[in-house]
N, C-alpha and C positions, 0 to 999 in steps of 0.2 A: 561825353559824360552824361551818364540819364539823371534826368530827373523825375521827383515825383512829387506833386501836388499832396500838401500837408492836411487830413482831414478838419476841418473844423476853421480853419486859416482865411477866409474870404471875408475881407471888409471891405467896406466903402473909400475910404481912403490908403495912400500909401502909407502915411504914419501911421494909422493903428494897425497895419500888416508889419509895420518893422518893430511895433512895439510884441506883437504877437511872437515877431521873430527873435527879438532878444529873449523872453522866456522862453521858448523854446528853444535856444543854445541851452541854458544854464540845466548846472547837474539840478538844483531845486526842480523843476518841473517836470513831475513825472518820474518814471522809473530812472535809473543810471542807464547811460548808454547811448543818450540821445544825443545829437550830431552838437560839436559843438565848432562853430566858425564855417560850416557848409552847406547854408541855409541862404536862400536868397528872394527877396521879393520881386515880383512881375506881376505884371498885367492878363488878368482872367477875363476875356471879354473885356466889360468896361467898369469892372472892379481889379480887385488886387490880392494875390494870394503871396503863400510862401511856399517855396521849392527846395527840397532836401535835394541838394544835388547828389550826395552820396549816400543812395540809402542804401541800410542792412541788408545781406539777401535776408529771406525767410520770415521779414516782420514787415509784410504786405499786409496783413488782414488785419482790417481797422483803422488804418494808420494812415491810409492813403487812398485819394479819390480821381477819378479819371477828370481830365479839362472840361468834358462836357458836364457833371457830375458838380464842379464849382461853378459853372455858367449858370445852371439852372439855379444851385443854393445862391448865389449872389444875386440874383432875378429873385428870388421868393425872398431870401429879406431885407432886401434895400431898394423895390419898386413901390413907387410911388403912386398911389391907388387915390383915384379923384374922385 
């Protein structure tokens, strides 16, 4: 089953990735069409993203970011700079 890393989706914690993940089920967020019940949270490095498990073909652009791609955004803004 692929999955694809949701753009924008990398927190610090699990809850605010599952809170991330129930708006993105619902028809309100965003255009109609968006996945609803096949979205899943995991572990991005040593943050936490959400994964379309079933994405559309043809609506790649924008929409979704490669794992190295969430490694660096979750490093640039949840590190802690002394």
């Amino acid at each position: 089953m692929p999955r694809e890393l949701v753009a924008g989706s990398i927190y610090e914690t699990k809850t605010a990735a599952g809170h991330f993940a129930k708006g993105y089920r619902s028809k309100r967020f965003g255009k109609t069409g968006k996945p609803r019940g096949s979205v899943k949270v995991a572990k991005v490095g040593s943050y936490y993203g959400v994964f379309d498990c079933v994405p559309t073909l043809g609506s790649r652009a924008g929409r979704y970011i490669s794992l190295a791609e969430g490694k660096r955004l979750g490093k640039r803004l949840y590190s802690r700079r002394r």
